[in-house]
Chimera marker file (.cmm) of the C-alpha trace (Angstrom):
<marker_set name="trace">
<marker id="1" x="28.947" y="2.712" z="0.520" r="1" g="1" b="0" radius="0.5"/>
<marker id="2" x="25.763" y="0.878" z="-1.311" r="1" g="1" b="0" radius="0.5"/>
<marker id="3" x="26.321" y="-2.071" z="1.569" r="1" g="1" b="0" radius="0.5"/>
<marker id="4" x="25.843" y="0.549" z="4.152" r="1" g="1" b="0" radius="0.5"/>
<marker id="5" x="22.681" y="2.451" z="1.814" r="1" g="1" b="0" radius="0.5"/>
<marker id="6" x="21.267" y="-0.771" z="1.932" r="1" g="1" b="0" radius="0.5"/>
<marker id="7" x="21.694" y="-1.718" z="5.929" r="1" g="1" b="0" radius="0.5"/>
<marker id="8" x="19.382" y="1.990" z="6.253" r="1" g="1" b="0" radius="0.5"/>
<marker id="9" x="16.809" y="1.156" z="3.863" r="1" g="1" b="0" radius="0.5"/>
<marker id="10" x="16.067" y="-2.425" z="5.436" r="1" g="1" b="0" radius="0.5"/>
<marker id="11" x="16.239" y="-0.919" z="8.709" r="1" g="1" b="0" radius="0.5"/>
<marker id="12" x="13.708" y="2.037" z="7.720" r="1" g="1" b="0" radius="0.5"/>
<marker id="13" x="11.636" y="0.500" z="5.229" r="1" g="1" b="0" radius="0.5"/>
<marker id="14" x="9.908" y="-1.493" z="7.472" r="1" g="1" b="0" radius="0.5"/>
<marker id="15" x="8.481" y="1.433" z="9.200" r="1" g="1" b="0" radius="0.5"/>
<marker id="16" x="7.927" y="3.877" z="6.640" r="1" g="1" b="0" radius="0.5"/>
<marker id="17" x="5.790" y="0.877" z="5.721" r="1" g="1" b="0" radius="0.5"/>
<marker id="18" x="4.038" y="0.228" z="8.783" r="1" g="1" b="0" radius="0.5"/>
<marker id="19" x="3.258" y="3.696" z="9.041" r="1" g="1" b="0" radius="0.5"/>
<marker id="20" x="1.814" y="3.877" z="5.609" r="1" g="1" b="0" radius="0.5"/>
<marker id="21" x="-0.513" y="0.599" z="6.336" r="1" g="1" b="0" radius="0.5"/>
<marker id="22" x="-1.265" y="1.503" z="9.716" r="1" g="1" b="0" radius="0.5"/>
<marker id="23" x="-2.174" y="5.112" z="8.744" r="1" g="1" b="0" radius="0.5"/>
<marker id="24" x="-4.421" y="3.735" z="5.733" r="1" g="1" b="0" radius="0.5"/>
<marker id="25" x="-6.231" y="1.623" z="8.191" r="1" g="1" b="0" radius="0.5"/>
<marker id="26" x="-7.604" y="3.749" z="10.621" r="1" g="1" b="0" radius="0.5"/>
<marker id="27" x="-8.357" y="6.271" z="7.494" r="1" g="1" b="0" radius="0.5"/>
<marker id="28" x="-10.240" y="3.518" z="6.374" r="1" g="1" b="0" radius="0.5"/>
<marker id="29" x="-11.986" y="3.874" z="9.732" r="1" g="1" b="0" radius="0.5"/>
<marker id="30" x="-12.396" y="7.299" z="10.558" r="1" g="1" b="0" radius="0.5"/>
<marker id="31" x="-13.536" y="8.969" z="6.575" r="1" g="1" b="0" radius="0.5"/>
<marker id="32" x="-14.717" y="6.047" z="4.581" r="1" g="1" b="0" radius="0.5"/>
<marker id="33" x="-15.661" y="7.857" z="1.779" r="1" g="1" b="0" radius="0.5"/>
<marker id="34" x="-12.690" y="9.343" z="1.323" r="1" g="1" b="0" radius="0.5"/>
<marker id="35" x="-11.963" y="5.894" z="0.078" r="1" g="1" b="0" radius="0.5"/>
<marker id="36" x="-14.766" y="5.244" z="-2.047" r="1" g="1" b="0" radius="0.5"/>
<marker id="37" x="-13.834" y="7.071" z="-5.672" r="1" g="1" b="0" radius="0.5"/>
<marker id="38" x="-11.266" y="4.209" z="-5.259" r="1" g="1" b="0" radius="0.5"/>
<marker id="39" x="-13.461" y="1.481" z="-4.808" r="1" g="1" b="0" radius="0.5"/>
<marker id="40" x="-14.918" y="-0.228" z="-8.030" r="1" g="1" b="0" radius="0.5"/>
<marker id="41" x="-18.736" y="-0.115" z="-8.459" r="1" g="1" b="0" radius="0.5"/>
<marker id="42" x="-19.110" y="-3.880" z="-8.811" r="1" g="1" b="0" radius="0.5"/>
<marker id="43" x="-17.416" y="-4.520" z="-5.175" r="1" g="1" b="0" radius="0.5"/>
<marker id="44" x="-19.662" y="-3.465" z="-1.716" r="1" g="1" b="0" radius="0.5"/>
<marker id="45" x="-18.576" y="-0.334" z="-0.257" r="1" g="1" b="0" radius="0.5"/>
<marker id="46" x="-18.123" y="-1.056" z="3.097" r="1" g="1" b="0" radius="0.5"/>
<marker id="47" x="-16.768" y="-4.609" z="2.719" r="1" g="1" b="0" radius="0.5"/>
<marker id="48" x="-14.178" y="-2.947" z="0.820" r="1" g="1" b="0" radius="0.5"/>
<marker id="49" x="-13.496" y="-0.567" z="3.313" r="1" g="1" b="0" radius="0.5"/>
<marker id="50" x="-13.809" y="-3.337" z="6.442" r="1" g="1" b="0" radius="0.5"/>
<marker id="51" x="-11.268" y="-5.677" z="4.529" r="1" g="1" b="0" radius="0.5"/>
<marker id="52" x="-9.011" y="-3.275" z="4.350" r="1" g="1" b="0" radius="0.5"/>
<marker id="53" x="-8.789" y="-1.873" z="7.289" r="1" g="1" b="0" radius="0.5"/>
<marker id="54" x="-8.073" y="-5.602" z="8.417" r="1" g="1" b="0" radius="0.5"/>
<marker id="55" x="-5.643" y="-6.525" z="6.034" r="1" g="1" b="0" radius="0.5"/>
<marker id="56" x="-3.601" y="-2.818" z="6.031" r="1" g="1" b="0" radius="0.5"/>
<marker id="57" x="-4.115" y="-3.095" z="9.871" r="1" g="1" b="0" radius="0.5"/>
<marker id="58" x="-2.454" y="-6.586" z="10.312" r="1" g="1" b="0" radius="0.5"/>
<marker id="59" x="0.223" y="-5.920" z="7.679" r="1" g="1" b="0" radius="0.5"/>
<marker id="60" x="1.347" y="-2.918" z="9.739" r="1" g="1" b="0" radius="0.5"/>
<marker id="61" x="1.707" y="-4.368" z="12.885" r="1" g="1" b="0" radius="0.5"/>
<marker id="62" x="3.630" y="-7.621" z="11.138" r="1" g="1" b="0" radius="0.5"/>
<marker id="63" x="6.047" y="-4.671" z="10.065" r="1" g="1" b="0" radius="0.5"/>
<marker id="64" x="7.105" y="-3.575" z="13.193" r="1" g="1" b="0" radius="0.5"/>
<marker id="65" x="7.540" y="-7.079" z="14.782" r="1" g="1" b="0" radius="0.5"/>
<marker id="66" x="10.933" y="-8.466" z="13.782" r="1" g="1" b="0" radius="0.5"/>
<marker id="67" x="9.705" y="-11.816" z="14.346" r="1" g="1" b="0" radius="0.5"/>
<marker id="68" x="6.745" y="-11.192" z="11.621" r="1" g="1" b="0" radius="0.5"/>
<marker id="69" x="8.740" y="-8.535" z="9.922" r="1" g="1" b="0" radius="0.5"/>
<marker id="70" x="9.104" y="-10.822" z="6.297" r="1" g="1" b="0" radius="0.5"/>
<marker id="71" x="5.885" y="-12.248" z="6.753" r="1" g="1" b="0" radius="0.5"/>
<marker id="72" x="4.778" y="-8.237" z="6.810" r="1" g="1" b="0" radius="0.5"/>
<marker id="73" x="6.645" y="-7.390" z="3.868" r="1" g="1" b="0" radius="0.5"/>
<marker id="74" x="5.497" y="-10.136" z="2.115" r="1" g="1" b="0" radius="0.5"/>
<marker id="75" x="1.721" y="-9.142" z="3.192" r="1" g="1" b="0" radius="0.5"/>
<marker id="76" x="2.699" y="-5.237" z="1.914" r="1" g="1" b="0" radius="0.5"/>
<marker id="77" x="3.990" y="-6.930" z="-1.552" r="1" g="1" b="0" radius="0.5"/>
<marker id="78" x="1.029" y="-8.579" z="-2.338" r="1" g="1" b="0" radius="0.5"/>
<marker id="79" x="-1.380" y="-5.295" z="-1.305" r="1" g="1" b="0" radius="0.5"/>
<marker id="80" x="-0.118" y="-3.438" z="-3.019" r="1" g="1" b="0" radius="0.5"/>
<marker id="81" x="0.131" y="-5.612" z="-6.102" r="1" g="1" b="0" radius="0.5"/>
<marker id="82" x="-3.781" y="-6.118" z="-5.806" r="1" g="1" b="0" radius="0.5"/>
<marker id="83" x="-4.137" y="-2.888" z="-5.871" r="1" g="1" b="0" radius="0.5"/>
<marker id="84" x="-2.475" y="-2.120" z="-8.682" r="1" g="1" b="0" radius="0.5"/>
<marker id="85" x="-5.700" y="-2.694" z="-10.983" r="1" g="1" b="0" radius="0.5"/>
<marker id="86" x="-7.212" y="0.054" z="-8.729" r="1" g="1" b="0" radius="0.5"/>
<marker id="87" x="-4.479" y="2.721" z="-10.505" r="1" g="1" b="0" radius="0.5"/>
<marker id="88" x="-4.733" y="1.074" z="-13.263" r="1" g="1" b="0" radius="0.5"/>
<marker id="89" x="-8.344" y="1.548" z="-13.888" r="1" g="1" b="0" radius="0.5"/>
<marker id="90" x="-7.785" y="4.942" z="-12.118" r="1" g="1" b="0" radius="0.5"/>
<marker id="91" x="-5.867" y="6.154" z="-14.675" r="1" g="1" b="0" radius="0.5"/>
<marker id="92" x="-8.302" y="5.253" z="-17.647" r="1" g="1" b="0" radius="0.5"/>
<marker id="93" x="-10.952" y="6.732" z="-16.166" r="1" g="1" b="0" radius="0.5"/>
<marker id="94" x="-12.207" y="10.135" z="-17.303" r="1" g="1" b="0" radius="0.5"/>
<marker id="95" x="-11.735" y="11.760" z="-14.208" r="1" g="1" b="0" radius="0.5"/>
<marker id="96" x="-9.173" y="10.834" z="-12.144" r="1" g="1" b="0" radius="0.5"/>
<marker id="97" x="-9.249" y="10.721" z="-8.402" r="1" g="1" b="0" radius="0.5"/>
<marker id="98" x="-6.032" y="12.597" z="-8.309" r="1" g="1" b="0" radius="0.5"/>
<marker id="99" x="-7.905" y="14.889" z="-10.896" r="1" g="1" b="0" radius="0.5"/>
<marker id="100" x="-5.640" y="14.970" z="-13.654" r="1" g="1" b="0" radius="0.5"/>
<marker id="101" x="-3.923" y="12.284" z="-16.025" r="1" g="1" b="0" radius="0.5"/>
<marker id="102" x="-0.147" y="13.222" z="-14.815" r="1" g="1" b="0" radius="0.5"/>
<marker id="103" x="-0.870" y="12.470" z="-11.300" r="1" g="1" b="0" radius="0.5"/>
<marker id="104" x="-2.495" y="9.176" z="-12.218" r="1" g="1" b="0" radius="0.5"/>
<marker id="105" x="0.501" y="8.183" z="-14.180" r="1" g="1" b="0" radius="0.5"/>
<marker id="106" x="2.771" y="9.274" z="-10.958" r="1" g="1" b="0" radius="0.5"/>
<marker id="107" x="0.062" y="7.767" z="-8.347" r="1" g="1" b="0" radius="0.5"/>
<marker id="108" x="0.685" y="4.303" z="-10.891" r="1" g="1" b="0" radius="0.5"/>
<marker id="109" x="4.974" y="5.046" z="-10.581" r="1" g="1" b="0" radius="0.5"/>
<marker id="110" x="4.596" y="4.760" z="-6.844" r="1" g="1" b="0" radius="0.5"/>
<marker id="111" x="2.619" y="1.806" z="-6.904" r="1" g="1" b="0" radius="0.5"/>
<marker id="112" x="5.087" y="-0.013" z="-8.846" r="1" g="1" b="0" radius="0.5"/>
<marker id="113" x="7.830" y="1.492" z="-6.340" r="1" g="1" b="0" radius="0.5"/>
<marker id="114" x="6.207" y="0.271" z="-3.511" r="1" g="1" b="0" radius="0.5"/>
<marker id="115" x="5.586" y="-2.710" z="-5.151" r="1" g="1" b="0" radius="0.5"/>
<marker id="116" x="9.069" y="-3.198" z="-5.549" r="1" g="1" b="0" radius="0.5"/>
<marker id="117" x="9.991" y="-2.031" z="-2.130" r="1" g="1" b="0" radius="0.5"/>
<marker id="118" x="7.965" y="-4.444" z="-0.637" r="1" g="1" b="0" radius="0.5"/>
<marker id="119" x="9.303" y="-7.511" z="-2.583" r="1" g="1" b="0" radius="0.5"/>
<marker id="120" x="12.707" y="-5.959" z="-1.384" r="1" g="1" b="0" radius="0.5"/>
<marker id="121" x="12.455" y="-5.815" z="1.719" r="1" g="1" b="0" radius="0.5"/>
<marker id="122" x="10.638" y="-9.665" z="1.870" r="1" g="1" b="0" radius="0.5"/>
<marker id="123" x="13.319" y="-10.848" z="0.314" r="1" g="1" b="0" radius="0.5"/>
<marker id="124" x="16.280" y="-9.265" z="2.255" r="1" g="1" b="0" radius="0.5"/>
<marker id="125" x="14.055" y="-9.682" z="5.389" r="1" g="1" b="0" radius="0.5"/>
<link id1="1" id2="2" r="1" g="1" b="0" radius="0.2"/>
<link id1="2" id2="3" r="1" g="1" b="0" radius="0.2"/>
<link id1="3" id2="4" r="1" g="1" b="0" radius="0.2"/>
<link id1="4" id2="5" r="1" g="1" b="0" radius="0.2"/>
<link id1="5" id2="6" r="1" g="1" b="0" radius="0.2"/>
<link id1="6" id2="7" r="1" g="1" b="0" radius="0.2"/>
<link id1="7" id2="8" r="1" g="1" b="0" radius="0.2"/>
<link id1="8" id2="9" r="1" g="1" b="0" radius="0.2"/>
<link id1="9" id2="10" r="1" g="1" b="0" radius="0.2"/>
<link id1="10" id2="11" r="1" g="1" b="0" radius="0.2"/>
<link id1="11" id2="12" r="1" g="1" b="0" radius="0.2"/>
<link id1="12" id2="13" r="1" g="1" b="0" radius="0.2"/>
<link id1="13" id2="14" r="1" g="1" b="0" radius="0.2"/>
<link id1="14" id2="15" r="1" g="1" b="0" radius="0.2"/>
<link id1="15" id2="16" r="1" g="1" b="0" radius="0.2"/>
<link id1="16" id2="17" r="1" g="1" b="0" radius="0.2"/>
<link id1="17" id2="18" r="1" g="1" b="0" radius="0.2"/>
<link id1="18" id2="19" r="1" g="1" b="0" radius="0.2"/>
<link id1="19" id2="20" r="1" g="1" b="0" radius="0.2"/>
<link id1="20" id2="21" r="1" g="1" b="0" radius="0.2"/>
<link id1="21" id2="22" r="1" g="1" b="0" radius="0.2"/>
<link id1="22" id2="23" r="1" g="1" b="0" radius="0.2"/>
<link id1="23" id2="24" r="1" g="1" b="0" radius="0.2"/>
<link id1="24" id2="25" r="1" g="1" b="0" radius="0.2"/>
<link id1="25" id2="26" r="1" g="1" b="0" radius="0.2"/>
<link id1="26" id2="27" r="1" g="1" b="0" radius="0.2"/>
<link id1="27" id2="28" r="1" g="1" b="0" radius="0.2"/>
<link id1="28" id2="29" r="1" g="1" b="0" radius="0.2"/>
<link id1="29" id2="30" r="1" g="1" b="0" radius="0.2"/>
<link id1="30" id2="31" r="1" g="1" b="0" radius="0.2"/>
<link id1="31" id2="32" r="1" g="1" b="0" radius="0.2"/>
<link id1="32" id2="33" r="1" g="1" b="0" radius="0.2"/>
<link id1="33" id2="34" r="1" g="1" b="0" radius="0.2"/>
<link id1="34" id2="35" r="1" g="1" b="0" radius="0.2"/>
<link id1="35" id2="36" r="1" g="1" b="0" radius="0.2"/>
<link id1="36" id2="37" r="1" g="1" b="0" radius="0.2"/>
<link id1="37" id2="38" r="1" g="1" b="0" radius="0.2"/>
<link id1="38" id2="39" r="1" g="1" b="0" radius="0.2"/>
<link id1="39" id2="40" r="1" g="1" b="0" radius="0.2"/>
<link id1="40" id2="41" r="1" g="1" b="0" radius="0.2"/>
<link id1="41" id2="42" r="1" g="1" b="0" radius="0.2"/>
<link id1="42" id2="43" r="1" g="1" b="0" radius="0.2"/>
<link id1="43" id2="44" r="1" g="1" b="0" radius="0.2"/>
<link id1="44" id2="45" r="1" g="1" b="0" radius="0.2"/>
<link id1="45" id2="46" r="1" g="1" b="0" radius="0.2"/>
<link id1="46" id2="47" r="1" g="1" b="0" radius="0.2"/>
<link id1="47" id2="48" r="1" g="1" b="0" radius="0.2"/>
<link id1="48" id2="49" r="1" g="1" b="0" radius="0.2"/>
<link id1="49" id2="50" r="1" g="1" b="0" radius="0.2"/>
<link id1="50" id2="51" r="1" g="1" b="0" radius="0.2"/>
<link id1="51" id2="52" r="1" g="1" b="0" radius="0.2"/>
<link id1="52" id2="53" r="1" g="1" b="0" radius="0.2"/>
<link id1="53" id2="54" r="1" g="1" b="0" radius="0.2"/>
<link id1="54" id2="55" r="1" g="1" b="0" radius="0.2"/>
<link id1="55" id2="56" r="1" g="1" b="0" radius="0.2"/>
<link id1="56" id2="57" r="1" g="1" b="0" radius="0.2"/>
<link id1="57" id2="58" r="1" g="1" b="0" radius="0.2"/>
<link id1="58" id2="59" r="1" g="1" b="0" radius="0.2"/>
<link id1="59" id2="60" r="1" g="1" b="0" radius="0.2"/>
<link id1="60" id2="61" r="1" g="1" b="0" radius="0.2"/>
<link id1="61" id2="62" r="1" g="1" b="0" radius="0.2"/>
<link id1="62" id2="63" r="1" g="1" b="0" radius="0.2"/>
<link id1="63" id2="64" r="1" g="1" b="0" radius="0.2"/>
<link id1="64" id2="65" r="1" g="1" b="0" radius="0.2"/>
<link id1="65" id2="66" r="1" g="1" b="0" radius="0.2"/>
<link id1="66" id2="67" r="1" g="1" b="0" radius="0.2"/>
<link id1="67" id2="68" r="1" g="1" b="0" radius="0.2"/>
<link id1="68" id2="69" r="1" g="1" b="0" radius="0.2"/>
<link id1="69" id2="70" r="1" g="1" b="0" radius="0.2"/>
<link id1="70" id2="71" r="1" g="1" b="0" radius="0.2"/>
<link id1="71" id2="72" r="1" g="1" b="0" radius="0.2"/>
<link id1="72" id2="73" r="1" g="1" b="0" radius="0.2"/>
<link id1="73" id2="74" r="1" g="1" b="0" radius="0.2"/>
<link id1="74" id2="75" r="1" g="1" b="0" radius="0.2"/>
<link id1="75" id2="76" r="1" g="1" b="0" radius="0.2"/>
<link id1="76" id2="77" r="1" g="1" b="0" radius="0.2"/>
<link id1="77" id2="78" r="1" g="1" b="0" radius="0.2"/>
<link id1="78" id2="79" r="1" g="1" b="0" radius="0.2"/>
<link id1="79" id2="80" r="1" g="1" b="0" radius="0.2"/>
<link id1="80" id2="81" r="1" g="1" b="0" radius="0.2"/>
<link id1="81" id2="82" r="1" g="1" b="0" radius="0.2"/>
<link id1="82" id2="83" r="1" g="1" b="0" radius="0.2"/>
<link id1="83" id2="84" r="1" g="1" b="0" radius="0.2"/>
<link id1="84" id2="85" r="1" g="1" b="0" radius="0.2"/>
<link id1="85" id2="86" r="1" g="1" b="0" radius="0.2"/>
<link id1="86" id2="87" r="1" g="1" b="0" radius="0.2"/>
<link id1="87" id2="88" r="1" g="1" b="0" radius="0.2"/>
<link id1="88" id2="89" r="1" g="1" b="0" radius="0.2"/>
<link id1="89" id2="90" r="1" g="1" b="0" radius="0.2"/>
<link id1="90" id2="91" r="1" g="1" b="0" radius="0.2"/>
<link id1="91" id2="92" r="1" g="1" b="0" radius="0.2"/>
<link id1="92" id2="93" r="1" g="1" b="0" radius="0.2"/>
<link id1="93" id2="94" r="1" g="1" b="0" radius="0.2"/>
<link id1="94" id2="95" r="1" g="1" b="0" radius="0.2"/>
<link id1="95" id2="96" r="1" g="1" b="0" radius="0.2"/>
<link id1="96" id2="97" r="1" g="1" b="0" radius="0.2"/>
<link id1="97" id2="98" r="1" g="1" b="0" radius="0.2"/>
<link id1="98" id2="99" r="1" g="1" b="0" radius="0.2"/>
<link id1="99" id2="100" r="1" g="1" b="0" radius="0.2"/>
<link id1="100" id2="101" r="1" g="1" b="0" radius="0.2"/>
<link id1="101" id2="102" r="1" g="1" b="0" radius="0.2"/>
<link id1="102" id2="103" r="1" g="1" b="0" radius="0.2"/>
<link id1="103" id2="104" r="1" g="1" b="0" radius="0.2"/>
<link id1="104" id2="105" r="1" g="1" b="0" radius="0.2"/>
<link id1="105" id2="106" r="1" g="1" b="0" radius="0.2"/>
<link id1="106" id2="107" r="1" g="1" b="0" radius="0.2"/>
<link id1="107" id2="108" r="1" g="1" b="0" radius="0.2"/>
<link id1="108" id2="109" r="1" g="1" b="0" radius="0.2"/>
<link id1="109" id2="110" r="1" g="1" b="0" radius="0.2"/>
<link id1="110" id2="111" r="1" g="1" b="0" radius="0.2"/>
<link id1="111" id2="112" r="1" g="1" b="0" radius="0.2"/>
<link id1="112" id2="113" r="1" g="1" b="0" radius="0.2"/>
<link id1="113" id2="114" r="1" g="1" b="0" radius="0.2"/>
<link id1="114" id2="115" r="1" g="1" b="0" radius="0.2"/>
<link id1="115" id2="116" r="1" g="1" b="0" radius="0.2"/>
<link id1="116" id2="117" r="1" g="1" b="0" radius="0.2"/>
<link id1="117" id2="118" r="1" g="1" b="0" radius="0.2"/>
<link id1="118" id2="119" r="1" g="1" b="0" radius="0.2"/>
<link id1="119" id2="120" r="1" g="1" b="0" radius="0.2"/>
<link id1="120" id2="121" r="1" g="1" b="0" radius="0.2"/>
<link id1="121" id2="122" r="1" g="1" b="0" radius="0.2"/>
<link id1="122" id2="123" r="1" g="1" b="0" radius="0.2"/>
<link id1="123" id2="124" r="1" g="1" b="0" radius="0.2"/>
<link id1="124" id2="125" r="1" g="1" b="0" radius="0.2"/>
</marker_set>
């Protein structure tokens, strides 16, 4: 039964994944500034938002190509453990961007989940 739960998720992870990245690029793209109360003061606005449109961008697209596909997950790993400062500092702030403490604390569990899901899937990739 957990053999067969496992076949699924490395089937399906790699495009709930894609889908995330691919989706966070072009909203990188199309509202900006919905993206800058996550951006730090001390780094450029819009070199923020043009690196990560690149780098979310690429990673998606390494998802869905099973040739690329662990180079992809590898690529989501490593995202999303840079960003992890980002909701850390997020959550020490006085105002959150999710607005209140609790969903900074569960914004920081899913970071750590996809964290994990991305290390997952590299390695059973």
């Amino acid at each position: 039964m957990a053999k067969c739960y496992l076949m699924y998720m490395k089937k399906i992870l790699p495009f709930v994944f894609a889908a995330l990245m691919l989706l966070g690029a072009f909203g990188h793209i199309a509202n900006p500034d919905f993206y800058a109360p996550l951006i730090p003061d001390f780094i450029p606005e819009s070199l923020a938002n043009i690196l990560s449109t690149i780098a979310e961008g690429a990673i998606g697209i390494a998802l869905l190509l099973p040739a690329y596909r662990k180079w992809g997950a590898l690529g989501f790993f490593l995202l999303m453990l840079a960003f992890l400062p980002l909701h850390i500092w997020d959550l020490f702030k006085e105002t959150s961007i999710t607005g209140s403490q609790t969903g900074a604390i569960i914004r920081l569990a899913i970071q750590f989940l996809l964290i994990y899901g991305g290390w997952w899937l590299y390695k059973r990739s």
